[in-house]
C-alpha positions in Angstrom: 97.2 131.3 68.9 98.1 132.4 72.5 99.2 130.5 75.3 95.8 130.7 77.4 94.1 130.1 74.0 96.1 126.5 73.6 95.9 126.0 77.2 91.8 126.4 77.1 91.9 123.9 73.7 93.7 121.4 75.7 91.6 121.5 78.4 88.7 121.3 76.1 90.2 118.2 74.4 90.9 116.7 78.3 87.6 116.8 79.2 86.3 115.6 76.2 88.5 112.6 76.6 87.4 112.1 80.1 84.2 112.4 79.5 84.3 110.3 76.1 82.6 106.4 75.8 85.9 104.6 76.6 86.8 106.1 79.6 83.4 105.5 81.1 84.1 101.5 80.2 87.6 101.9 81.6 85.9 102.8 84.7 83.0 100.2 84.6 86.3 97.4 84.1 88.6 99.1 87.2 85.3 98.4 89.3 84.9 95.2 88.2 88.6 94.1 88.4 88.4 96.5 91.9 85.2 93.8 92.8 87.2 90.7 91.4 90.1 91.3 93.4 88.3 91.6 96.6 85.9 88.8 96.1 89.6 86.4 95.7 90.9 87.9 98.7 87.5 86.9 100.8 87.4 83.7 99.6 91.3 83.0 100.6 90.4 84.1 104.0 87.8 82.0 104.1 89.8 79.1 103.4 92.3 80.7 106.2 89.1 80.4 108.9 88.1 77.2 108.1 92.1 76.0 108.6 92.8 75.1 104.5 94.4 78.4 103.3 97.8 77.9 102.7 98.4 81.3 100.6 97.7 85.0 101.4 94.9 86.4 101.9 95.8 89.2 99.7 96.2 90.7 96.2 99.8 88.5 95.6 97.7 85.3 97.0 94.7 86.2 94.7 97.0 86.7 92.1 98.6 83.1 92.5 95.3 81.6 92.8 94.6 83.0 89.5 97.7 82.3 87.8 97.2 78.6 89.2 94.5 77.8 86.7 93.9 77.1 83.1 93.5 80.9 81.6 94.9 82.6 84.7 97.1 84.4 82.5 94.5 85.9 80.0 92.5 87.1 83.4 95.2 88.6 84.9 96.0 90.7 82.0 92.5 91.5 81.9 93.0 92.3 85.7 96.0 94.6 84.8 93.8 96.8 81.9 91.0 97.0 84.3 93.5 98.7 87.4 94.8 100.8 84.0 91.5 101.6 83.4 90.6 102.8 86.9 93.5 104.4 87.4 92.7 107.0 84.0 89.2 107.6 85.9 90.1 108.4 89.0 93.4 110.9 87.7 90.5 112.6 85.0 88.5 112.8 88.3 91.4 114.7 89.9 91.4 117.2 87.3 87.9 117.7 86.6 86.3 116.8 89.7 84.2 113.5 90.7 80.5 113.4 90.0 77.7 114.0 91.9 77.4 117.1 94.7 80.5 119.0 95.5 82.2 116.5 93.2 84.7 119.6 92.9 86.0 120.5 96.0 89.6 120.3 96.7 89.3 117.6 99.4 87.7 115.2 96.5 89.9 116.1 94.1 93.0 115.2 96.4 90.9 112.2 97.2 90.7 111.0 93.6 94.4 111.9 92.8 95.8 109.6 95.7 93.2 106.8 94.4 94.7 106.9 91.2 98.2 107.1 92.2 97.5 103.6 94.3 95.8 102.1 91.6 98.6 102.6 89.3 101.2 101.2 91.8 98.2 97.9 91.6 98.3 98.2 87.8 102.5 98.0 87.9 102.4 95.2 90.4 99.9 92.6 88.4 102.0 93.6 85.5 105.4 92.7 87.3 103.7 89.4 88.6 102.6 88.5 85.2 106.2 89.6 83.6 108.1 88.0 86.7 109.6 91.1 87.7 108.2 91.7 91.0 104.8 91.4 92.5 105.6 88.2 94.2 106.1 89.5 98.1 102.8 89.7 100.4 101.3 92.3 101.6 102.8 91.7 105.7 106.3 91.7 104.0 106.0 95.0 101.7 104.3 96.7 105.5 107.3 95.4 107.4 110.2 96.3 105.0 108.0 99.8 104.1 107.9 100.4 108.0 111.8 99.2 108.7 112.9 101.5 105.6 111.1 104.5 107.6 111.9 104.1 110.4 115.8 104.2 109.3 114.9 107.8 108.7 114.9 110.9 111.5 111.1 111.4 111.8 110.6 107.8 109.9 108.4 106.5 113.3 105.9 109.6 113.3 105.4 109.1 109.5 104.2 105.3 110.4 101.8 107.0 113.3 100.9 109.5 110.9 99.6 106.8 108.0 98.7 104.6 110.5 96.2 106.8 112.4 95.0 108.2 108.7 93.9 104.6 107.8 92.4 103.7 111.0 90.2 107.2 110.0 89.5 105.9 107.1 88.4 102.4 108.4 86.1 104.4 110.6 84.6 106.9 107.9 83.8 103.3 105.7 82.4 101.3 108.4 80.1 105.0 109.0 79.8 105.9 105.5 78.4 101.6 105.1 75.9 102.0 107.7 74.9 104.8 106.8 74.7 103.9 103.3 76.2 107.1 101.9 77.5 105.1 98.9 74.1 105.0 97.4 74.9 108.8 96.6 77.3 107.6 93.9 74.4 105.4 92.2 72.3 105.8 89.8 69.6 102.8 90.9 66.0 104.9 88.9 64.7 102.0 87.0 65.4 99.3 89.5 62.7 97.7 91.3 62.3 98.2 95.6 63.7 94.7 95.4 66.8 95.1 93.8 67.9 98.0 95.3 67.5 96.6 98.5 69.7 93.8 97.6 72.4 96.3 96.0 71.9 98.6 99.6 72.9 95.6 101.4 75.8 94.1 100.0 77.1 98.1 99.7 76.2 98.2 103.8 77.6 94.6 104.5 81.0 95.1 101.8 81.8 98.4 102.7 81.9 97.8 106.6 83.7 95.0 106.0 86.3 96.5 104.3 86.5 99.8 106.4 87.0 97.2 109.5 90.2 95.7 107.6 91.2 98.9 106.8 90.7 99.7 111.1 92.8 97.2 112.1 95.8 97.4 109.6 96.1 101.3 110.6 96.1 99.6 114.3 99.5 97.8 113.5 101.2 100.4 112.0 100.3 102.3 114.9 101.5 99.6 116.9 104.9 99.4 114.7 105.3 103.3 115.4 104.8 103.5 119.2 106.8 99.9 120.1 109.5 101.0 117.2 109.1 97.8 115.9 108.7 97.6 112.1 107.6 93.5 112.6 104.7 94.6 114.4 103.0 96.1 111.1 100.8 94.0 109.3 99.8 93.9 105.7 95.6 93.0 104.2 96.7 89.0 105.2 98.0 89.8 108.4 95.3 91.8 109.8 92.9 88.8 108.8 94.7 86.1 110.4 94.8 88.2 114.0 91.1 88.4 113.7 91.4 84.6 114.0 93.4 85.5 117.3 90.6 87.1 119.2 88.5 85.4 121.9 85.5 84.6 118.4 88.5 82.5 117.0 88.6 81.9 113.5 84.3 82.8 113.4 85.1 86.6 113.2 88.0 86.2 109.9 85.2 84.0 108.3 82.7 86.5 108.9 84.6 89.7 107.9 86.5 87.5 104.7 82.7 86.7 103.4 82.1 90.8 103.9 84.7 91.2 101.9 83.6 88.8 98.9 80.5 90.7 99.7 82.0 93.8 99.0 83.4 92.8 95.6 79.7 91.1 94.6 79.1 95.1 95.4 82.0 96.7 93.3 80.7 94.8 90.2 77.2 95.6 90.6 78.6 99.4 91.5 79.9 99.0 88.2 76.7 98.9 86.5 74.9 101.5 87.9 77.9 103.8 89.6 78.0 108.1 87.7 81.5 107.4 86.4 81.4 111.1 83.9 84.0 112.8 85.8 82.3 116.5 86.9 
């Protein structure tokens, strides 16, 4: 057999794989674990607005709040398979393009690569959490010692603006892409009643505005961080939620955004359900 004749058979057998009954329920769990996660963040911020939050309000203080109760461990190991699972989807996705339109274009593809590449670092902390290896520092201290280690570097500060500009984008583009409802292109809602898919359009407007303005504001302080030269100044998920509470609505703007956020996870699960997960 020839080299581009083995190279085409494993191909063949990679797409086969992606495309295969497992990896569509790997996918179906990441979203659901994806929707879990967020739903636990909400509620901790929440509990932040209303003045009775003493953890995070992000994925280490959702982890702990799981961890807390009687068969934490079991669903945080179901947590870590799920993040496995998603991150398997979105890296077949890199290589054989997302579903739906233009599901292979390069931008998408680079899209779905650095989604699974995340994912995976998500998958290696809730392992290291549940192993006691690591995991246990919250998101504001990981930004903070991520921007000081940067900025120790010649160029370190324009790298911070650089990220930090690229996630206030990508705020926007969600908080766009939410009211515009340009997630229902990733659905597959035939079969459902007017009703119900007016409920799943809403919590997919209401969820993923949310989370796009979290994702606003966090690119803010790095951006922040990079002009002053002040790695402190960066903020992590909790972080950005608690300065909501800062702003002239007081603590009424964090509740509102933290129960977008549970909103959004009530949407990841139901995305779940009825999301295209083939890879193209």
């Amino acid at each position: 057999m020839t080299v581009q004749g083995a190279s085409h058979n494993v191909r063949a057998v990679g797409r086969e794989a992606a495309a295969s009954r497992w990896m569509r329920w790997l996918a179906r769990a990441g979203l659901v674990a994806h929707g879990v996660n967020y739903i636990l963040i909400g509620i901790l911020a929440v509990q932040i607005g209303f003045g009775a939050g003493g953890k995070e309000a992000d994925r280490t203080g959702a982890l702990q709040a799981v961890a807390r109760h009687t068969g934490g461990t079991l669903v945080l190991w179901l947590l870590a398979v799920g993040f496995a699972g998603l991150t398997l989807w979105r890296l077949a996705e890199a290589v054989y393009g997302q579903a739906g339109p233009q599901g292979h274009k390069a931008s998408k593809r680079v899209a779905s690569l650095a989604r699974g590449i995340f994912y995976g670092f998500v998958c290696v902390g809730v392992v290291g959490f549940l192993m006691g290896t690591g995991g246990q520092s919250s998101s504001n201290d990981q930004s903070k010692d991520l921007s000081a280690k940067l900025m120790s570097h010649p160029g370190g500060r324009w790298l911070i603006l650089l990220i930090g500009l690229v996630v206030v984008g990508a705020g926007i583009v969600m908080v766009v892409g939410g009211v515009r409802k340009k997630f229902l292109e990733r659905l597959n809602l035939s079969g459902l009643s007017s009703r119900s898919r007016r409920v799943i359009e809403t919590l997919g407007t209401v969820g993923v505005a949310a989370r796009g303005s979290v994702f606003g504001v966090l690119g803010v302080f790095l951006v922040v961080a990079a002009v002053t030269f002040d790695a402190k100044k960066a903020q992590g998920i909790d972080g950005s939620l608690r300065k909501m509470a800062t702003t002239p609505l007081g603590p009424w703007l964090l509740i509102a955004v933290a129960l977008g956020l549970v909103t959004f996870g009530v949407y990841s699960c139901c995305e779940a359900r009825w999301r295209n997960v083939q890879p193209g």
